[in-house]
Each structure stands twice: as structure tokens, then as C-alpha cells.
C-alpha positions in Angstrom: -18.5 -7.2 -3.3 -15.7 -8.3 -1.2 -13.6 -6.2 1.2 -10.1 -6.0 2.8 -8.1 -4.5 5.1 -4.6 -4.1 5.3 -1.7 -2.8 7.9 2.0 -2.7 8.0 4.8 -1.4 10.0 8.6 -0.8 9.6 11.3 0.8 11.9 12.9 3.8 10.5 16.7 3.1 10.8 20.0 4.8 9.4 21.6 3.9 6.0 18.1 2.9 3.9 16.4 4.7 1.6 12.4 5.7 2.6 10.2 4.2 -0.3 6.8 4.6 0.1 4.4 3.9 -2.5 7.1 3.7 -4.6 8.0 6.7 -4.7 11.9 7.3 -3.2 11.7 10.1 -0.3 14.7 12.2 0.6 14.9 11.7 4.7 17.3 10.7 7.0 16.0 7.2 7.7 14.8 4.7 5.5 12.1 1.5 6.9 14.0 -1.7 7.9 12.3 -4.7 6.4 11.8 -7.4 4.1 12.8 -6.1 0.2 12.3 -1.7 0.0 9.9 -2.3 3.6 7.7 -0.4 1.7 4.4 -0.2 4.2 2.1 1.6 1.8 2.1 -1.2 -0.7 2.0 -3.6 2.0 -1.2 -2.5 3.4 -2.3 -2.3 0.2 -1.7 -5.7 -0.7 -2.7 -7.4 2.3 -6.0 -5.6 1.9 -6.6 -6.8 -1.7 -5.4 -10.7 -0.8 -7.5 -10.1 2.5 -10.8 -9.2 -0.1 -10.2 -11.6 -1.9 -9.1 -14.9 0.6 -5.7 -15.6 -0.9 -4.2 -15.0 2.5 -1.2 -12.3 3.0 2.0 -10.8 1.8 4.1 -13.2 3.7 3.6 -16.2 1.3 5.1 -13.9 -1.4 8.5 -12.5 -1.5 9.5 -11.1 -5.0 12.6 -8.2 -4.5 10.8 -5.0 -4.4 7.2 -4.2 -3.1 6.0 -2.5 -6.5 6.8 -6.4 -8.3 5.0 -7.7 -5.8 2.0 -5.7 -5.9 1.6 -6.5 -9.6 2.1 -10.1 -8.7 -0.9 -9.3 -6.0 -2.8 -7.7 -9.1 -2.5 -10.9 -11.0 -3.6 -13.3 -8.7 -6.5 -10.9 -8.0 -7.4 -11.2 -11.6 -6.9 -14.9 -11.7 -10.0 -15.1 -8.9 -12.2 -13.3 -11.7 -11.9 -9.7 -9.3 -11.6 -6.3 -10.2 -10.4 -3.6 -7.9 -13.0 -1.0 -7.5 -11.0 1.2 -5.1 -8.5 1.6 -2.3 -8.0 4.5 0.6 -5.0 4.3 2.5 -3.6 6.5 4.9 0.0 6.8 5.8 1.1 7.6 9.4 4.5 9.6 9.8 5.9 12.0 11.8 8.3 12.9 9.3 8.9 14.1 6.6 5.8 15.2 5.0 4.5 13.0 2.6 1.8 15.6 0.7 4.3 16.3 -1.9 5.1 12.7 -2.5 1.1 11.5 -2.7 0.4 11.8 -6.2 3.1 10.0 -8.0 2.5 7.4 -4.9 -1.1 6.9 -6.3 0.2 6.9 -10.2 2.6 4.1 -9.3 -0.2 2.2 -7.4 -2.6 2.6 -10.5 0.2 1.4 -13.0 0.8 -1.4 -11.2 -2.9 -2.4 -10.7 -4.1 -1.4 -14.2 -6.6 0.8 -13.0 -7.4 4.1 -13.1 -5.6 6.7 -10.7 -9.1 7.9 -9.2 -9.7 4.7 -7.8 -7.0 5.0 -5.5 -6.6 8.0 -2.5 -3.6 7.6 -0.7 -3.5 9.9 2.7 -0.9 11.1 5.6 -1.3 11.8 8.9 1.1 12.1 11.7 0.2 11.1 15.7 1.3 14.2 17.2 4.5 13.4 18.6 2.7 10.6 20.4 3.7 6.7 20.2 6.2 5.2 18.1 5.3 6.8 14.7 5.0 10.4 16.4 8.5 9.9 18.2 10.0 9.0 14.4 10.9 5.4 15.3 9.3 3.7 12.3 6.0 4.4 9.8 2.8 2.6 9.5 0.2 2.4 7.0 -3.6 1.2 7.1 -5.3 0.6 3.4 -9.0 -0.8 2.5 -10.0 -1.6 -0.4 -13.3 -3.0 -2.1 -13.4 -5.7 -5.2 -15.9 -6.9 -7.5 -16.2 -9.8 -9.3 -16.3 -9.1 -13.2 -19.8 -10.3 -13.0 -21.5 -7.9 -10.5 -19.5 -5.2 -12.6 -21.3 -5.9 -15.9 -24.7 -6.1 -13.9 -24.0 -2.8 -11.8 -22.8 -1.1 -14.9 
């Protein structure tokens, strides 16, 4: 079993649109970044290249975040790996991102190929405290464990 561990972090700015996992969320800032700046997916994929060694998101650059976490999911497969499971926690002050969750762990699961209780997606907000509680950008923090398809035919 390999593990990885993922973080990202935008800026919220005027005139984007907030996409996080995928999932468009009405608000009055959007992230400033690279493609939708979507930091959900990019903790999640630097967590599964971190698990298994084929570096980070930087060496990738397709337009949006959910094309390149299915390009993740087929380099992933091309090691011989198989995602057993990913938490991720989201950390915004605003807005609330409960009602969002769900179709944000569909999309992740669609894109991966696997099944939608292998993935829990979380939020949390600092309290007003540092840049994320005073609503000046949005992180995200994912893990995730592979196997190999080998040790999941001998474990099954």
C-alpha cells in the first residue's frame, strides 16, 4: 500500500466562478489560478501522484481540473495502482460547502472509476482566523491510499 498527501491553495478574487470539486458554487468570488483553480481536485491529485511517485500537478496542465484528474487516474492505472480511498477536507469561510459535498464526491468518483464510498470529501472553516477565515482564498488538504492490483487480489 502506498500513500499520498496532497494541498492546494487559491486566492478568492472578483469576476471567477468558485469550482470546487467540480461542482460550480454560487458566491461572490471565485479562486484565481491555473485552469478553474480548483483546490479540491488539486489536493486530490497531488495526493494520488504523491502515492504513487509520479511527482505533482505542475508537470500537467490540461484546461480544466476534472480532465486532469482523469489524466491523474490514467497514469495511476498505468503504474498497475488502484485507488482504495481518499478523505479530503475543504477549508472555507464562505459559503458553505455541505450542500455542494455530495455531487463533489460523484464527480470525483466518475472521474476515478471508482465507487462514490471510497471518497469523503469534508469542510471546515478557521473561525475567522488566517487567510481562509478572513475570506481571502480557500485551501484544501486530501490523502489518499493505493494498492497495487496485486495486493488487492491477495487482500480480497
Amino acid at each position: 500500500m502506498r500513500v499520498g498527501m496532497g494541498y492546494d491553495v487559491h486566492k478568492l478574487v472578483e469576476g471567477r466562478d468558485l469550482i470546487i470539486g467540480g461542482v460550480k458554487i454560487p458566491h461572490t468570488l471565485g479562486l484565481l489560478g491555473h485552469s478553474d483553480a480548483d483546490v479540491l481536485l488539486h489536493a486530490i491529485m497531488d495526493a494520488l501522484l504523491g502515492a504513487a511517485a509520479l511527482g505533482d500537478i505542475g508537470k500537467h496542465f490540461p484546461d480544466t481540473s476534472m480532465k486532469l484528474l482523469e489524466h491523474v487516474a490514467g497514469l495511476i492505472a498505468e503504474k498497475g495502482y488502484i485507488v482504495e480511498n481518499i478523505d479530503a477536507t475543504i477549508i472555507a469561510q464562505k459559503p458553505k460547502m455541505r450542500p455542494h459535498i455530495e455531487q463533489m464526491e460523484k464527480n470525483i468518483a466518475a472521474a476515478l472509476k471508482i465507487s462514490e464510498d471510497q471518497i469523503n470529501v469534508k469542510a471546515t472553516t478557521e473561525e475567522g482566523l488566517g487567510f481562509t477565515g478572513t475570506e481571502q482564498g480557500i485551501s484544501a488538504q486530501a490523502i489518499c491510499a493505493l494498492t497495487t492490483i496485486y495486493e488487492s487480489s491477495v487482500s480480497g
